[in-house]
C-alpha positions in Angstrom: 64.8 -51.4 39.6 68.5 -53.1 38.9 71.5 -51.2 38.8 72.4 -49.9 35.5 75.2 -51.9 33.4 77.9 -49.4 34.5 78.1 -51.5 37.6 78.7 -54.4 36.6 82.4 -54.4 37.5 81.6 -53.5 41.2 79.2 -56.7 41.0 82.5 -58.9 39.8 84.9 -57.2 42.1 82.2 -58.2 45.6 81.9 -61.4 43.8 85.3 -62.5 44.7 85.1 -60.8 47.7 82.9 -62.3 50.2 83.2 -60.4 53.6 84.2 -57.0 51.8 81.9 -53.4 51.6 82.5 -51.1 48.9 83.6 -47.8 49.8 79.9 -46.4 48.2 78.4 -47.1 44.7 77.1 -44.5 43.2 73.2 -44.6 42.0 70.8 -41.3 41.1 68.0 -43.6 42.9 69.0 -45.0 45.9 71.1 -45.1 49.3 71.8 -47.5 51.9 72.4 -51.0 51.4 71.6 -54.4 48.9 72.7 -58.0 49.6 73.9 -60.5 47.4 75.3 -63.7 46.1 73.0 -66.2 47.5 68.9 -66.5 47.2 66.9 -64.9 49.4 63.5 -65.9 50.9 62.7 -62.9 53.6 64.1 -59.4 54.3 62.6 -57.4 56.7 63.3 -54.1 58.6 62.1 -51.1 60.4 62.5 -47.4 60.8 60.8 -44.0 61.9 59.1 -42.2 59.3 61.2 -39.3 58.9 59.8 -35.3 59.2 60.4 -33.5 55.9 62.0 -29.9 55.2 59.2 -28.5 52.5 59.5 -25.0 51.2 56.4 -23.4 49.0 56.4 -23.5 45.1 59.2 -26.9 45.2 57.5 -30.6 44.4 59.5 -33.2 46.2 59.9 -37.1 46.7 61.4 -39.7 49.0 60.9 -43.3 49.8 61.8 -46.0 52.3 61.4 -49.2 51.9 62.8 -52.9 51.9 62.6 -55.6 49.2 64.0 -58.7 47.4 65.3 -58.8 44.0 66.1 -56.1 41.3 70.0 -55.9 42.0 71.0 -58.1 39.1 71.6 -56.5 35.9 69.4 -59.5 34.0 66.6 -58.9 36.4 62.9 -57.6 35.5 61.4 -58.0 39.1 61.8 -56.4 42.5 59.4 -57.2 45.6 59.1 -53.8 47.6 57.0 -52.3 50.6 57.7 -49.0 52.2 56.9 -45.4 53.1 56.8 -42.4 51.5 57.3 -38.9 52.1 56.9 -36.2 50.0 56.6 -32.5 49.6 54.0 -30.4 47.9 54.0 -26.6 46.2 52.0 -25.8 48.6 54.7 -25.9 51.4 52.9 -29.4 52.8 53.8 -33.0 53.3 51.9 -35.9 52.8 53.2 -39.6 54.3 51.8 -42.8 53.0 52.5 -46.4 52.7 52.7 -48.3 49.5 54.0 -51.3 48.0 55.4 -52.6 44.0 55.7 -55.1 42.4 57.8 -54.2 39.5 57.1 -53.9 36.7 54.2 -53.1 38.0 53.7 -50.1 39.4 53.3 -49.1 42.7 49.9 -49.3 44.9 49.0 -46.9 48.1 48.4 -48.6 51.2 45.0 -47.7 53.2 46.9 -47.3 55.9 47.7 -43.6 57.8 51.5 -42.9 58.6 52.8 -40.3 59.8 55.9 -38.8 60.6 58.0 -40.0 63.8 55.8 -42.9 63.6 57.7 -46.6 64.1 57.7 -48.9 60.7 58.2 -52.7 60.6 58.5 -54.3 57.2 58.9 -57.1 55.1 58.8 -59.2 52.1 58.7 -63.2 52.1 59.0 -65.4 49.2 57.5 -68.7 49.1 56.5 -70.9 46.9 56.1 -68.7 43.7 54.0 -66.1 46.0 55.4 -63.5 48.3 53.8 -61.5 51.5 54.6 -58.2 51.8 53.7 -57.0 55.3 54.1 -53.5 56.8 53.4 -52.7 59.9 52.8 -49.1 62.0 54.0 -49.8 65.1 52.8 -46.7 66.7 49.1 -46.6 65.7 49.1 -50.4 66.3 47.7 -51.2 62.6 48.8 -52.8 59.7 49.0 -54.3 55.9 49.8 -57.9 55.1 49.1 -59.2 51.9 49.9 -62.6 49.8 50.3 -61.8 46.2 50.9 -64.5 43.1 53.3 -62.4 39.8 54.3 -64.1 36.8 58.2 -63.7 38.0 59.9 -63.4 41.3 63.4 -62.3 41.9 64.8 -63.3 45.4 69.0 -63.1 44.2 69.7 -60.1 46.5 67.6 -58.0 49.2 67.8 -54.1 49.9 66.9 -51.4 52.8 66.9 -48.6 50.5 65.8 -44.7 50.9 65.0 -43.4 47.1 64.4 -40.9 45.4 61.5 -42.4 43.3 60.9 -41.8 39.7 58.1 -40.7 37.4 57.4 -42.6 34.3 55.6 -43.3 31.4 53.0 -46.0 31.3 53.8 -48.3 28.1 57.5 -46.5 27.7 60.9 -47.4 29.2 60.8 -43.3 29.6 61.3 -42.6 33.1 62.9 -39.6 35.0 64.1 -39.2 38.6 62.2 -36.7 40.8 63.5 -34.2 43.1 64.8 -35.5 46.5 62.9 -34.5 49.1 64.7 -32.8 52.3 64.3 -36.0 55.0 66.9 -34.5 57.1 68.2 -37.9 58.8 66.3 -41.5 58.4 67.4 -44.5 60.3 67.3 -48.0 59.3 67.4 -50.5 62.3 66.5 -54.6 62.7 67.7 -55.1 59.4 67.8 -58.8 58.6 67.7 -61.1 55.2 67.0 -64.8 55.6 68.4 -67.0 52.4 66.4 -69.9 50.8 68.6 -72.1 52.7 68.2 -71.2 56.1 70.9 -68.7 56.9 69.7 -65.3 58.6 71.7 -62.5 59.5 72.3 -59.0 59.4 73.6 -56.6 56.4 77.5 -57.4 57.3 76.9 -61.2 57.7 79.5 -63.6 55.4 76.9 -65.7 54.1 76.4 -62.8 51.5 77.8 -60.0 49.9 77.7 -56.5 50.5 77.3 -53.4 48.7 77.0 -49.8 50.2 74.7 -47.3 47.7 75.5 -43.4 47.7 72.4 -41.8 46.5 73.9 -38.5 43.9 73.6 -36.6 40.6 76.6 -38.3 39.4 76.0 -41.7 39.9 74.9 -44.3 37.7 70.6 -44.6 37.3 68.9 -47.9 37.7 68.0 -49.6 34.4 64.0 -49.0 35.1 65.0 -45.3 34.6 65.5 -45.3 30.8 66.9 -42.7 29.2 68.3 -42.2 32.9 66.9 -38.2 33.1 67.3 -37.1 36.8 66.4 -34.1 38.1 68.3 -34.8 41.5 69.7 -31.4 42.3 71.0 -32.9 46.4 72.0 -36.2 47.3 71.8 -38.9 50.0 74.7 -41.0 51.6 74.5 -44.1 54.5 76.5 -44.3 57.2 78.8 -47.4 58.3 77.0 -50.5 59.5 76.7 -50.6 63.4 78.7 -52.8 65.0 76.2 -55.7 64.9 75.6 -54.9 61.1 71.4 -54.4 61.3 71.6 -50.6 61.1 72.6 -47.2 59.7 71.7 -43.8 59.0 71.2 -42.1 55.6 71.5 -38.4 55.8 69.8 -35.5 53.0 73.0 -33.5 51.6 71.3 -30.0 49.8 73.0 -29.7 46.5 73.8 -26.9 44.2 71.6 -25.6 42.0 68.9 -27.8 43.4 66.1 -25.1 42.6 67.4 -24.9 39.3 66.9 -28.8 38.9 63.6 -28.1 40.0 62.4 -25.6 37.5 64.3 -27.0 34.7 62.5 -30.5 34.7 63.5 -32.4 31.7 60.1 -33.2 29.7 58.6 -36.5 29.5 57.6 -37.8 26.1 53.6 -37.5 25.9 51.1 -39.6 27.7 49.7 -40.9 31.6 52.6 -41.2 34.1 53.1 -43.3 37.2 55.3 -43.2 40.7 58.3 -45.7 39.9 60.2 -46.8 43.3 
């Protein structure tokens, strides 16, 4: 999903500024990090399925994942694998792994995951196909996959915790779902290789930064059309480490969540799929 045309001034501004990190972009979707200015043929990275907060009677999302693609305002494609974690009414979780390829939606993995379990990731692009591989690192097993789509996008690369959407098949309608309470996620081994060669971590100069602040406020990613969000809390990354190839996104409650959950805009009519 790209960023939504009401960032396209932060684009500019890290366009003339190699080496520099904004201060935090705002997005209803997403927090952590995307990389840009160059093509991109891997990213990769891994983290420890998180254990969630769920209350009875409250239906809540989240997602991890990394992927290549989707940051440009003129893009239609984004190349994902990751994890979910989500919250039922019933009080229970359920963790899963899954992978997109929008505008497609997303697929489950057959593969168990659960939480405080070790995640490796990543998506490769090469020659028109791309592998997405995820990998549990505790339970020893795996999904690795070659796929062919009409269109690849490989300008920028993400490590990304969401706050996935629910949407309409055949209709730009799409809403945001209620962020579910992660507590504290960790990204680590985060590293993008370019099309020529280069690979390095988030804070390398070969590319261009940009730091995403997950919040009601912020702008919604252009898959997310009319932009409804019910996100009632919010989600914001740390710094970079000091070798750049990992952070920490923390779950901030916000007011009036429960309100955001029982007042749930309406979709227009019709079979709905999970968005990421």
């Amino acid at each position: 999903m790209r960023l939504a045309a009401a960032l396209a001034f932060s684009a500019l501004a890290l366009a003339a500024a190699p080496a520099a990190q904004a201060s935090g972009t705002p997005s209803a979707n997403w927090a952590g990090y995307a990389v840009h200015g160059t093509t991109f043929q891997r990213v990769s990275g891994s983290w420890r399925q998180p254990h969630a907060t769920c209350g009875p009677g409250s239906r809540t999302y989240s997602a991890m994942w990394v992927g290549l693609g989707g940051y440009a305002l003129t893009s239609n494609q984004l190349e994902q694998v990751g994890t979910e974690l989500d919250c039922h009414r019933d009080g229970q979780e359920s963790s899963y792994a899954w992978y997109e390829l929008v505008p497609q939606p997303s697929h489950r993995v057959s593969l168990g995951v659960h939480p405080g379990d070790w995640i490796n990731s990543s998506v490769r692009s090469s020659g028109g196909a791309v592998v997405l591989s995820i990998q549990d690192q505790t339970t020893h097993h795996g999904f690795h996959k070659t796929f062919r789509p009409v269109g690849l996008d490989v300008t920028s690369a993400e490590w990304i915790l969401e706050a996935p959407s629910q949407c309409v098949f055949g209709s730009t309608a799409c809403q945001t779902l209620p962020l579910t309470d992660f507590g504290q996620a960790v990204f680590r081994n985060a590293r993008a290789q370019t099309v020529a060669g280069k690979v390095g971590t988030i804070s390398s100069p070969a590319w261009h930064r940009t730091k995403i602040n997950l919040t009601a406020q912020g702008q919604t990613f252009t898959g997310n059309r009319p932009g409804v969000t019910t996100l009632g809390a919010s989600a914001t990354p740390s710094a970079l480490n000091s070798f750049g190839g990992s952070f920490t996104v923390t779950f901030r409650p916000g007011h009036g969540t429960r309100n955001a959950l029982l007042a749930r805009p309406r979709l227009p009519g019709g079979p709905t799929y999970l968005r990421h």
